[in-house]
C-alpha positions in Angstrom: 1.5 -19.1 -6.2 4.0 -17.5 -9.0 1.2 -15.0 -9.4 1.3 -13.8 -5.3 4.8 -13.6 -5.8 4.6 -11.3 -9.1 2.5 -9.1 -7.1 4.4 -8.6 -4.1 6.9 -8.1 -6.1 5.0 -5.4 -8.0 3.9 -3.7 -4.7 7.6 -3.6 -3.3 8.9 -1.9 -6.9 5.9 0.6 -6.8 6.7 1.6 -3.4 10.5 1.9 -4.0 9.8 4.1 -6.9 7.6 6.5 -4.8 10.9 7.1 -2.1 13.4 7.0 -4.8 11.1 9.9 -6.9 9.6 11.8 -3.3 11.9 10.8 -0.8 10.9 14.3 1.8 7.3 13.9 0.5 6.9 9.8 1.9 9.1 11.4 5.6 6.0 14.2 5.6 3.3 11.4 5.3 5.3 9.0 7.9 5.5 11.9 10.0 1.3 12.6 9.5 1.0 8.6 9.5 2.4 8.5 13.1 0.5 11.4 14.5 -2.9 9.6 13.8 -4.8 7.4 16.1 -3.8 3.5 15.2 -7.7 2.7 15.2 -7.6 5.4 11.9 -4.5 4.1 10.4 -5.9 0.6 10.9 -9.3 1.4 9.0 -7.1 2.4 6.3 -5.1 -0.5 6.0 -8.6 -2.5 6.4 -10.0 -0.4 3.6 -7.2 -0.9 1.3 -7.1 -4.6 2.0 -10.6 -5.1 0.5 -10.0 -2.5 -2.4 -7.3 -4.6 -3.4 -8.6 -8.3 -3.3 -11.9 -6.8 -5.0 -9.7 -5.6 -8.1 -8.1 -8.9 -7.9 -11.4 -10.8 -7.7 -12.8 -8.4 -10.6 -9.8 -8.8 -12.8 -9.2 -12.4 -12.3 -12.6 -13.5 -11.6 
């Protein structure tokens, strides 16, 4: 469970980084993010889902 943790942790440090570094950049992509269908943005969110517990599965496995 410490392991989940670490890498929510992880995720939530990457992502802070990316609107401390490109704070207008991340507003442009909300801004393209909200003008897409929610089917699209929810493929995307599918996709990345399963790209990520593969990694996990590969690297842990």
């Amino acid at each position: 469970m410490s392991d989940f943790f670490t890498a929510v942790g992880l995720a939530i440090a990457l992502e802070g980084i990316l609107y401390a570094l490109f704070p207008d950049g991340m507003k442009r992509m909300m801004m393209q993010i909200l003008a897409l269908p929610s089917q699209n943005i929810r493929s995307a969110g599918i996709t990345a889902a399963l790209i990520g517990v593969t990694l996990v599965w590969l690297i842990r496995g």
